[in-house]
N, C-alpha and C positions, 0 to 999 in steps of 0.2 A: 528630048531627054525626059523630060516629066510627063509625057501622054506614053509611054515606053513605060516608066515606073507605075503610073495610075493603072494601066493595062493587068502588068503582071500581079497590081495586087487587087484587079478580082479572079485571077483564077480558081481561086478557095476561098470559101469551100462551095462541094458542088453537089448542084439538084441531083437528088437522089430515088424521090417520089416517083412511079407511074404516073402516067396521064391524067388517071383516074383518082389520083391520091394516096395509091397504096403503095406500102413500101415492106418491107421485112423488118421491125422491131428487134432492139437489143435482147427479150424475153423468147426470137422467134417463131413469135406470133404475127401475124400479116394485119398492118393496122392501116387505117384509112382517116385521111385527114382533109380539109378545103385548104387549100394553098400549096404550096412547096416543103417540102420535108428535106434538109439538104443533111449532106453526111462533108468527111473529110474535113475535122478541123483541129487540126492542126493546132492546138491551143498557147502551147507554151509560146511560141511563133507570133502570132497573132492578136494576144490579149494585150499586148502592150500599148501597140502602135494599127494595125489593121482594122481593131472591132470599133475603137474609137472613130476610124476615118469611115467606116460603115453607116455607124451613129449621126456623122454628119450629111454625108452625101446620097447613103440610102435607110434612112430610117425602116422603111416600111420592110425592105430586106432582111433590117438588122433583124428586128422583130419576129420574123421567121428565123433567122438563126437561131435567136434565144429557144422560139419554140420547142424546136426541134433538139436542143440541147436539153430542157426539162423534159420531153419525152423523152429522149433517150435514157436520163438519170433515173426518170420513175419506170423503167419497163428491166432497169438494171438493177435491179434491188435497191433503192435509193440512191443509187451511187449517178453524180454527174460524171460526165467524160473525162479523160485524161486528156487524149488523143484520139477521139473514135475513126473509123473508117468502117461506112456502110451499118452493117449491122454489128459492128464487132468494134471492142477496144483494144485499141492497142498496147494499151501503157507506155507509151513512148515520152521520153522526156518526164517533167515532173512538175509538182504542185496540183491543186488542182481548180484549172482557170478557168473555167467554167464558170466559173466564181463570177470573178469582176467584169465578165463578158455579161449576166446577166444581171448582176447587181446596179450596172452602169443604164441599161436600157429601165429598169424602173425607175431608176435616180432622174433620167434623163424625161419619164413620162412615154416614152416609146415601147413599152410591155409594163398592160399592167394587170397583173394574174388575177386570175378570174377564185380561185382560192390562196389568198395571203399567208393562211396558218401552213397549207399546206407546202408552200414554196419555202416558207422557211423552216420547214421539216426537211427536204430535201436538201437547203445549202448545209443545215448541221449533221446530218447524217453522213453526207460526204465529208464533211472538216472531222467528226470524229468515229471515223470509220477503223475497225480495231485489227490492229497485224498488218497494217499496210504500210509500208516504206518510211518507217520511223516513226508512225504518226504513235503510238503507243508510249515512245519515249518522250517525244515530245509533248503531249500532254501532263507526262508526269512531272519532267525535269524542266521544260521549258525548251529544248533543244534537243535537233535529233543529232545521238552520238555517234562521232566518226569512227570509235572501235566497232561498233555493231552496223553499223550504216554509208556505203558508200553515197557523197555527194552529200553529206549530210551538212554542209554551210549550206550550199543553195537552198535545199530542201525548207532549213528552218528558217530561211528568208522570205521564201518563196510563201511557203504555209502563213509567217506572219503578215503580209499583204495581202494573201485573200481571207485571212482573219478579220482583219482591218474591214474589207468589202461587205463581209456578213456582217460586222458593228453595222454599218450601215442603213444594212436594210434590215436590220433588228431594232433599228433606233426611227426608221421610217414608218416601219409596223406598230410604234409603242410596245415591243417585248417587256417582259419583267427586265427588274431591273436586275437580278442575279444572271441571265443570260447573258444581258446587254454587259458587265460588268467579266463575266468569262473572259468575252473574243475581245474586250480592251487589253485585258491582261493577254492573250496569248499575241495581240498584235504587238504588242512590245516586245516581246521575243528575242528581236531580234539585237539587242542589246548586251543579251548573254554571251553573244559572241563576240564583241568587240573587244580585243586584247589591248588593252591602254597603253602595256610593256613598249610594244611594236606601230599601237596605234592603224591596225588594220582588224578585218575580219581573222576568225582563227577556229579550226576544228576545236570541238571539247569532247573529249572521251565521256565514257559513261562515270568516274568515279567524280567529275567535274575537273580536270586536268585540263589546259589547254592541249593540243595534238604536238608530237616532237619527234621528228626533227621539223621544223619548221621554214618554207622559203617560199615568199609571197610571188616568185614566179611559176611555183609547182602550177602544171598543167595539172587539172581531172582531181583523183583523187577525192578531195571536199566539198570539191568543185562542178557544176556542169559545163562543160565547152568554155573553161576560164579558169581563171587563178584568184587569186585575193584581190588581185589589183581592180580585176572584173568585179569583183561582187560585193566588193564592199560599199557601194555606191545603191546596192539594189533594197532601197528603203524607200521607196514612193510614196508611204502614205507619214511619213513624219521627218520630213528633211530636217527642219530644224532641231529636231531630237540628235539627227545624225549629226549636225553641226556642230549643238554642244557638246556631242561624245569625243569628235575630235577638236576639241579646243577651240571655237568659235570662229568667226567669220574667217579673220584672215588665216589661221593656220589649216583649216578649209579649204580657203582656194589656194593655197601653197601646195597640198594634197592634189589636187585638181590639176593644177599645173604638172605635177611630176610625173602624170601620168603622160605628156606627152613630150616629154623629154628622158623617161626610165627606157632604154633599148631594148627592146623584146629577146629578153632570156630565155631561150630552152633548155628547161630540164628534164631529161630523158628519165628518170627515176620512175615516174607513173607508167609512159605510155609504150620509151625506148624510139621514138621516131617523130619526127616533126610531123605534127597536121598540119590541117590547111588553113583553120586559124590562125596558126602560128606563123606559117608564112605569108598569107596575106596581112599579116603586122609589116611583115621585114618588107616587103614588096612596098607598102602605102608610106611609110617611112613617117609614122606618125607615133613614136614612142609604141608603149602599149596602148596604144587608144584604137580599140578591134572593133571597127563602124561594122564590117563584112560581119558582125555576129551580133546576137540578143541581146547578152546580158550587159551590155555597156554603153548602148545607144541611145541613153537618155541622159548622161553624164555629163555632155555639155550643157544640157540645159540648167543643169545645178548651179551655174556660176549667179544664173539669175539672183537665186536664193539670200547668196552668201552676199548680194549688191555688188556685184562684177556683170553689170548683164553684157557691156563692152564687148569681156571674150565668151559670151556665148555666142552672141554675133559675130567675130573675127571667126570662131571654130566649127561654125554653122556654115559658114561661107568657104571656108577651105574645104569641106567634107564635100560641099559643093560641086567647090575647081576642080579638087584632086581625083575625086572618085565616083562622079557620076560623066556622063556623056552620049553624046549619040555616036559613038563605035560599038564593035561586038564585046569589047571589054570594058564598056562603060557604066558597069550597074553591079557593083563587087559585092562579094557574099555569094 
């Protein structure tokens, strides 16, 4: 069951390069390099849970990944990847993770750029890249709005943790302090959306309205591949912020709990049909808690946080039992 798992995640991403080093660049233009040049990544996917297990098991790997993602950003007019394949972006999915894929390998000492200024031209060129998928509003208001912007809670989540990632390596570099002092504030962000009312995440329009009609099962819409119950958890770089947002330790992990005990609602009002999300909830019979998807799969470990690490470990181990194996249906998602 775990050499099955290990397997499938190195399939991606994959050598892309000639023999010889050359490959077709983002600008294409035919560029030539010593090592591997890999395309296919799949970032949103990835940057959570994959580039980290790279980090440790193949550094020298990882290192060519990074590479190959700062070529790709610099031969793209500054812009890092979305989603690339081969020579081409996709745009698929969102934020842009490219970010903390490559901010982690310098943190880590595994890529260490041979031009500093110039890589942290590249990570803020991509964060303030203008007309692109809310990011215009979001720098102004602090959130991207749900009347102008579909997905726009993940979006302004997503955008404030690889905010967070460039603090980073702006604070690794010795940046001014007025940069360094920007991506603090936009990694907070994610704050704006927290409706105290309801005590979950919550669209906000452009005039600063929370979004209405409102229902924390709504599939999509604000959302990518989730609901509120999914994304209000997606604060990685200041848990205990999110704790005190919602009321401290123990009303936290009461939050935590309910999510495996709330029965997976569909509301058809977005989408009009059940996905496959959605039904692998009702299938694993684990409340809403959507292991088979991204944006939630790091939620058990938060009990750590709030000093409950007990059920991270009981919920670690049932994701275990329940939904891994060596059958053909043993590796869900």
């Amino acid at each position: 069951t775990f050499y099955t798992a290990l397997y499938r995640a190195q399939i991606c991403p994959t050598l892309y390069s000639d023999v010889d080093g050359r490959y077709l660049g983002a600008d294409r233009e035919i560029h030539q390099r010593a090592g591997g040049t890999y395309s296919t990544f799949s970032l949103w996917d990835t940057y959570r849970a994959a580039h980290p297990l790279y980090s440790i098991l193949q550094p020298n790997l990882q290192r060519d990944f990074v590479q190959s993602l700062i070529d790709f950003g610099e031969q793209n007019e500054g812009h890092l990847p979305v989603w690339n394949m081969f020579a081409s972006e996709t745009d698929m999915m969102i934020g842009y993770h490219s970010v903390p894929v490559i901010v982690e390998a310098v943190l880590r000492g595994i890529y260490v750029p041979k031009d500093k200024a110039k890589l942290l031209s590249l990570l803020r060129t991509t964060a303030e890249r203008k007309g692109y998928r809310g990011l215009d509003d979001y720098r102004k208001k602090g959130y991207v709005a749900s009347d102008r912007e579909d997905e726009s809670v993940s979006k302004t989540l997503e955008y404030a943790y690889d905010d967070w990632c460039i603090l980073q390596a702006l604070q690794k570099a010795g940046a001014s302090a007025d940069q360094q002092q920007l991506y603090a504030e936009r990694a907070m962000n994610y704050r704006k959306l927290y409706d105290p009312s309801i005590g979950w995440m919550r669209g906000r329009r452009q005039d600063g309205s929370f979004q209405a009609p409102f229902s924390v099962y709504k599939w999509g819409d604000a959302f990518t591949e989730g609901n509120s119950l999914h994304y209000s958890w997606s604060v990685f770089h200041d848990v205990q912020g999110l704790i005190d947002l919602m009321g401290g330790d123990k009303a936290f992990t009461r939050k935590l709990d309910s999510i495996f005990t709330l029965p997976p609602v569909f509301d058809d009002s977005y989408y009009g049909y059940v996905i496959h999300e959605i039904r692998e909830m009702q299938i694993m019979d684990m409340g809403n808690y959507a292991h088979g998807n991204q944006p939630i799969q790091h939620m058990i470990y938060l009990y750590d946080y709030a000093g409950e690490p007990s059920k991270t470990q009981y919920w670690v181990r049932e994701v275990m039992r329940r939904l891994y194996s060596d059958r053909p249906d043993g590796y869900c998602g």
